[in-house]
C-alpha positions in Angstrom: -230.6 107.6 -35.5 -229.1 109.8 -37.9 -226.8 111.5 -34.9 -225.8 107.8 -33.9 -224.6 107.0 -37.5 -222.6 109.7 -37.6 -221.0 108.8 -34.5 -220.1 106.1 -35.7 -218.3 107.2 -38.3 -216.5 109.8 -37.2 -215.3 107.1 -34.4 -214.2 104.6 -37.8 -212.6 107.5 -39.5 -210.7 108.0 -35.9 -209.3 105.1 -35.7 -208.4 104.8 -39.7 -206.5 107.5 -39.5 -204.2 106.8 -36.2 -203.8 103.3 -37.8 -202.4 105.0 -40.8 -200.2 107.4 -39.0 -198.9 104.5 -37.0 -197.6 102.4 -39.7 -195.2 105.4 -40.8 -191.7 104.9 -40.4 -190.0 107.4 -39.4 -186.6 107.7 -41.0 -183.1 108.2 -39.9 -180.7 110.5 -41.4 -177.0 109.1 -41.5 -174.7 112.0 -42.5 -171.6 110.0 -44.4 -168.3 111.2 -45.6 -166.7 109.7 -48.4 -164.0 110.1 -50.9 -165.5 110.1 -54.5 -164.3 106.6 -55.8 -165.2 104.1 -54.7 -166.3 104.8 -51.3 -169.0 107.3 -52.6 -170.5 105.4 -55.6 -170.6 102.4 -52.8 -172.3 104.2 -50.8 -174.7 105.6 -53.4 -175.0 101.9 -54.4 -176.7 100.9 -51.3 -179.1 104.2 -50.4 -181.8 101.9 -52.0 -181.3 99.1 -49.5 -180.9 101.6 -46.3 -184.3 103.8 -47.5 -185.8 100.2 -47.1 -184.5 99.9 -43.5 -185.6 103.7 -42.6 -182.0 105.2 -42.8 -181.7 108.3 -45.1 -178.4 107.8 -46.3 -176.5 111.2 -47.0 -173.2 111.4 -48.3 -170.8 114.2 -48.7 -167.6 113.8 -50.9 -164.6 115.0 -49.8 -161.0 115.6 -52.1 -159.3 115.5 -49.0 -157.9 113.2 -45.8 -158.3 115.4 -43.2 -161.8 117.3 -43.5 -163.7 114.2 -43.4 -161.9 112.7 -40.1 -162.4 116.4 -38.4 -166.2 116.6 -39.6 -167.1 113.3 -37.6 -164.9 114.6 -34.5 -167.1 117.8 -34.3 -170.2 115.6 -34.8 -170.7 117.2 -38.4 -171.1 114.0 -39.7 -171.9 110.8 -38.1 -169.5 108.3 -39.9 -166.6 108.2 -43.0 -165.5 105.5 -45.2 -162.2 106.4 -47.0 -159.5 105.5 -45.0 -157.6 102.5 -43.5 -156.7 102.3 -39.2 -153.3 103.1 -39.6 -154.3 106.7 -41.2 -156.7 107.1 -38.4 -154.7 105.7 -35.6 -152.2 108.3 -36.8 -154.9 111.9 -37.1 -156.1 110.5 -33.9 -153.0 110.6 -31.9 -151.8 114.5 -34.0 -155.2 115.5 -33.3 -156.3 114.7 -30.5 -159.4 112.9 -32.0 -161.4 109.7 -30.8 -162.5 107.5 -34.2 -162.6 104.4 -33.8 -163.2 101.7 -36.6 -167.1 100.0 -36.8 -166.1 97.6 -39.5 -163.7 97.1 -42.3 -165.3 97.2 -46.0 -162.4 96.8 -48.5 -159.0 97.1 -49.6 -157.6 99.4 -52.1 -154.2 98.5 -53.1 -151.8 100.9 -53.4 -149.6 101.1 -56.9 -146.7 102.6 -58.9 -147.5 104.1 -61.9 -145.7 106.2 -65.1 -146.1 107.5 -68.0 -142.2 107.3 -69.2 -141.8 103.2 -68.2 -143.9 100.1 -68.6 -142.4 98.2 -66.1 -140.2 98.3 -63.1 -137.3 97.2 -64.6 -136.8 100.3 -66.9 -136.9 102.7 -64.1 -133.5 104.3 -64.7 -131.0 105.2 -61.8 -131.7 109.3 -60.3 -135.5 108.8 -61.5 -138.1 110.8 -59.6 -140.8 109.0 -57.8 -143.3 111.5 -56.3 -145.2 110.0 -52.9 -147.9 110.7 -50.8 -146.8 113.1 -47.5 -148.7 111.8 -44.9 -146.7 109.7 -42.3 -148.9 106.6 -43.1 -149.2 106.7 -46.2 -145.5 107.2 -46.8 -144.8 104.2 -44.3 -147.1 102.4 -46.8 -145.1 103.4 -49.6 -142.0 102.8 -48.4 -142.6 99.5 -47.4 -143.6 98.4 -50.7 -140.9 100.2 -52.6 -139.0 97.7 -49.9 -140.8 94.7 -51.2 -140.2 95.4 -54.7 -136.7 95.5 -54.6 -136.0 99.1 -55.0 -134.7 100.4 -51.6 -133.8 98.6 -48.4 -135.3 99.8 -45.1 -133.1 99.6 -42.0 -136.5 97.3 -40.6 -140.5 97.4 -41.4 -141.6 98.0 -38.0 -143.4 100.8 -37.1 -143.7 104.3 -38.9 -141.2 105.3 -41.6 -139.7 108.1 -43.2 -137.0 109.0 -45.7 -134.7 108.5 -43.7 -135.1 104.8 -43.0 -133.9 104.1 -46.2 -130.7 102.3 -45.8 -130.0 101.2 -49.1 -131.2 103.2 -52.5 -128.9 101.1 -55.3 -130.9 103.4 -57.9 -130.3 106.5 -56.3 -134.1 107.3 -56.5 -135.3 110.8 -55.7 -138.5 111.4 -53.4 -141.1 113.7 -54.2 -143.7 114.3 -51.0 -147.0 115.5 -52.3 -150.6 115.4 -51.1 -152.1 112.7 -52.1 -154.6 113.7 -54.5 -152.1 115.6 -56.6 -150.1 112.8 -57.4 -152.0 111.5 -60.7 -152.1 115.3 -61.8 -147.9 115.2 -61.6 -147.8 111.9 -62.9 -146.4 113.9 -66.6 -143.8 115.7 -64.3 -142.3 113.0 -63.0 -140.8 109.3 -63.4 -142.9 107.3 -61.4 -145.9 108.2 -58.9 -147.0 106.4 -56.2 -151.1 106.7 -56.2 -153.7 105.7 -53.3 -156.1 103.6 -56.1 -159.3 106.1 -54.9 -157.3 108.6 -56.9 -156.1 106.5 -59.2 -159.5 105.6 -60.5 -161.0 109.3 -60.2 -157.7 110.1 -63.1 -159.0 107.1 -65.0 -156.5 104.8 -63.9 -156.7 100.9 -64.2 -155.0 100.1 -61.4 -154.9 96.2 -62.2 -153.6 97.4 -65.7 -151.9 100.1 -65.8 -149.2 100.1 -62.8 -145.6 99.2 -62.6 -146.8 97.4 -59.2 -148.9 96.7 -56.3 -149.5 95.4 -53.1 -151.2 92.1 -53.3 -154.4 91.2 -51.9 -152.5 90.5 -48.1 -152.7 94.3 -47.6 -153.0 95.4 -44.1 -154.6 98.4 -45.3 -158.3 98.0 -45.5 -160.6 100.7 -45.6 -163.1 101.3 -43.1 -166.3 102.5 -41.7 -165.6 105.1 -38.5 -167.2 107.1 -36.4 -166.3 108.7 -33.2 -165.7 107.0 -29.7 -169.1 105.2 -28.3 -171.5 105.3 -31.7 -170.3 102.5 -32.8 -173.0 100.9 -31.1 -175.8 102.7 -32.7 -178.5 101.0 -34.6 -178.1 102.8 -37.2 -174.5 103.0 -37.8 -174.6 99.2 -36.9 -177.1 98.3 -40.2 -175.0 100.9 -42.4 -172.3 97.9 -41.4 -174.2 95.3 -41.9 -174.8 96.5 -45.5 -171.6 97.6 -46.2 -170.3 94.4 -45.5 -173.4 92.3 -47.4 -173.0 89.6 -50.1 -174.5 92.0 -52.8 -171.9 94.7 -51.7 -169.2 92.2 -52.0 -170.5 90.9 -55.5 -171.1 94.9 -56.3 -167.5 95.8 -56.1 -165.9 92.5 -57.2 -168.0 93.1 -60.7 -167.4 97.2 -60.8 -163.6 97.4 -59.9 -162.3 93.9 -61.5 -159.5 93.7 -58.9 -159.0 97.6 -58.2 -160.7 97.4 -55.5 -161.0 93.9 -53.3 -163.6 93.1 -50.5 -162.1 92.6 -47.2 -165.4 90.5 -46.1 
C-alpha cells in the first residue's frame, strides 16, 4: 500500500513539475543600436512592454552614423533606429551593404542654431555656418538653407553639394563637420546646422532655441532597420509594432514637446 502511495506521488510530482517548466517563456534577445537621444531613451521606454512579449530588448548607443549601420551588416546587431532612408539608401550603395527599412518611428527635424544671432534675419553677410559632411545630410541642409531664403540651388532634385549653390546673396561660408561635433563648435562659429538627436544631447530646445527648422512635412523620418530578409522576423516585427504603438506616440509627443514628432 505504502509502495503504491508513493507511486503515486512521485507520478503527481512528475507531472507538476513538466507543467511548470512548460509554462516558461523562453525569451528573445533583440540586440538594438541606437543613438543616445531620443532613439535610446525610446527604446529604453518600451523594454517593459517587450519583456512582457518575451523579447529581451538590448540596446547599444552609438556617437556615431556609421558603426551602428556596419554592426547590423555583420550581424553584430540585429536592428538600429537612428537614421532616416536617405542616410541608408546612401551607406548602402558606398558600402556595399543590404538594410532595408521595417518601419518608420519619427521625425526629427533638422535646425539652425547660434549663439551670436537670435534670428535669421541678423545673420550678417561672410558669416560662418558649420554643416554636417555626410552627402545626405548636407543634401538636407542645403535644401533647407534653400527654403529659407539664404542660397539658391541650381534644382532640389537628387543629392547635393556645395557646389549646387547657384546663388549665395550673403556670401555665406560652409564649414563640413561630422555631425556630432557641430553643437561643440557652435561658440566657434556663426551659425550651426544640428541633426536635433545632437541637438538635444547639448541641451538644445530645438522648438526654442533655433534660428529655423524644417516643418513637420519632413521627408526625413527615422527608422527601424535591419539587414535584407529579417524584416520578416517575429521578433523584429513586434519591436515594430511597439515602436509604432499609441503609448509610444503619446510618450514622445509629451517628452520632446515638438522636438521630436511621430511619423505614425
Amino acid at each position: 500500500m505504502k509502495k503504491w502511495w508513493f507511486g503515486l506521488l512521485s507520478l503527481v510530482l512528475l507531472l507538476g513539475t513538466a507543467a511548470c517548466g512548460g509554462g516558461s517563456q523562453e525569451k528573445t534577445t533583440l540586440r538594438v543600436g541606437a543613438t543616445q537621444v531620443p532613439h535610446a531613451e525610446i527604446l529604453n521606454h518600451i523594454k517593459p512592454t517587450l519583456e512582457k512579449e518575451g523579447i529581451q530588448l538590448e540596446v547599444r548607443v552609438f556617437q556615431d552614423y556609421v558603426l551602428p549601420n556596419k554592426a547590423v551588416e555583420e550581424g553584430e546587431l540585429d536592428a538600429n533606429y537612428f537614421q532616416h532612408i536617405p542616410w541608408m539608401e546612401s551607406t548602402n550603395k558606398e558600402q556595399g551593404w543590404h538594410l532595408v527599412k521595417v518601419t518608420g518611428v519619427h521625425i526629427e527635424p533638422m535646425g539652425a542654431y547660434s549663439k551670436k544671432y537670435k534670428s535669421k534675419e541678423e545673420i550678417p553677410d561672410g558669416a560662418t555656418v558649420a554643416i554636417p559632411n555626410a552627402t545626405s545630410e548636407m543634401t538636407r541642409v542645403l535644401l533647407l538653407l534653400d527654403q529659407q531664403g539664404l542660397i539658391k540651388l541650381d534644382n532640389r532634385d537628387g543629392d547635393k553639394t556645395l557646389q549646387n549653390i547657384q546663388s549665395n546673396p550673403k556670401k555665406l561660408k560652409f564649414k563640413a563637420l561630422e555631425p556630432a561635433i557641430l553643437p561643440r563648435v557652435l561658440d566657434q562659429v556663426d551659425v550651426a546646422v544640428i541633426n536635433t538627436n545632437y541637438a538635444l544631447q547639448a541641451k538644445l530646445n530645438p522648438v526654442k532655441d533655433s534660428l529655423f527648422i524644417e516643418d513637420k512635412n519632413s521627408p526625413y523620418v527615422n527608422v527601424l532597420a535591419v539587414k535584407k530578409s529579417n524584416e520578416k522576423d517575429p521578433a523584429i516585427q513586434k519591436l515594430a509594432e511597439v515602436l509604432t504603438s499609441p503609448e509610444v506616440k503619446k510618450f514622445i509627443e509629451e517628452k520632446y514637446n515638438g522636438a521630436v514628432v511621430p511619423a505614425f
